[in-house]
C-alpha positions in Angstrom: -5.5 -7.0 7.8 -7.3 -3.9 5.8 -8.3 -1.7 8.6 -9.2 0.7 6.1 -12.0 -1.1 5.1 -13.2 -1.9 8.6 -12.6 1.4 9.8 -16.6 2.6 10.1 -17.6 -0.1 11.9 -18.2 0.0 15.6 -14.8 -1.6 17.0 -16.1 -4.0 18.6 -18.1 -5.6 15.5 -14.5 -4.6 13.0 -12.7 -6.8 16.2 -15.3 -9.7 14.9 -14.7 -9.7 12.0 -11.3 -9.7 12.1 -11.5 -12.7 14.1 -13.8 -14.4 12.1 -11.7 -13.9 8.7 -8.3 -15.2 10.4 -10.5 -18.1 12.5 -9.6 -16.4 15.9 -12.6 -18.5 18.0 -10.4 -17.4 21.5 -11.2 -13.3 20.0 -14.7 -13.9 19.2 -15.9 -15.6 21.8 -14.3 -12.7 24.2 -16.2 -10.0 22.0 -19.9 -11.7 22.1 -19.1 -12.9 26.1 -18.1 -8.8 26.7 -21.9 -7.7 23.8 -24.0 -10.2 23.5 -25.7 -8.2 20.9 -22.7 -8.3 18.5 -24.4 -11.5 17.0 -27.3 -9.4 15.8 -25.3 -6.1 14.7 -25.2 -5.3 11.1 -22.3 -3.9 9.1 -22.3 0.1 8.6 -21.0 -0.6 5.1 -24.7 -0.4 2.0 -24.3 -4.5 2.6 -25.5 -4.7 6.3 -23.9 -7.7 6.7 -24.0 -9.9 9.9 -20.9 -11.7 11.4 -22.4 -14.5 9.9 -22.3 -13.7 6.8 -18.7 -13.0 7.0 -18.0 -16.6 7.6 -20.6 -17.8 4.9 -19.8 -15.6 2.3 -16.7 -14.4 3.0 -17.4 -12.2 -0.1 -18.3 -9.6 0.9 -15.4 -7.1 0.5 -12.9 -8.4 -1.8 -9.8 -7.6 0.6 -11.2 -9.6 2.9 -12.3 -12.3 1.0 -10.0 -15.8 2.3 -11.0 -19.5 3.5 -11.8 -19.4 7.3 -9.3 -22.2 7.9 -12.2 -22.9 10.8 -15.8 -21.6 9.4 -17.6 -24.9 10.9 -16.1 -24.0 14.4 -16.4 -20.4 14.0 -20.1 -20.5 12.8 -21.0 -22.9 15.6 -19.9 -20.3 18.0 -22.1 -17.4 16.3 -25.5 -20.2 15.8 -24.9 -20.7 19.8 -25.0 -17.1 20.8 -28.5 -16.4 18.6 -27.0 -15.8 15.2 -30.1 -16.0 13.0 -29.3 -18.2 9.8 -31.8 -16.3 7.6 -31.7 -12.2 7.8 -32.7 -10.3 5.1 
């Protein structure tokens, strides 16, 4: 994984999103049981992205750009813990 590119988040948001991208549901669901609020947070990087968007776009830094092998599993987790579908 490119911890370098994670490395100004928060660690418990750059622990999401490393679970999301490799389809961890076991990690994420222990991150948003341990901060509920992780489902809101926003990415520190200009994008602001949301844990959501890192299963729907999956775009949005290149080195982390690969198929969640689970993205219908793992956005189901993130929609039942509040994940809003449409953030500006």
């Amino acid at each position: 994984m490119d911890d370098h590119i994670l490395a100004a988040e928060k660690p418990a948001f750059a622990r999401s999103v490393k679970a999301i991208v490799t389809g961890d549901v076991q990690a994420l669901r222990r991150e948003l049981a341990a901060d509920p609020a992780l489902v809101h947070a926003r990415s520190a990087s200009a994008h602001h992205a949301t844990l959501l968007h890192y299963v729907a776009a999956n775009g949005i830094e290149p080195e982390l750009q690969r198929q969640v092998p689970n993205a219908d599993e793992i956005a189901n987790v993130l929609l039942a813990a509040g994940a809003k579908v449409e953030v500006k």
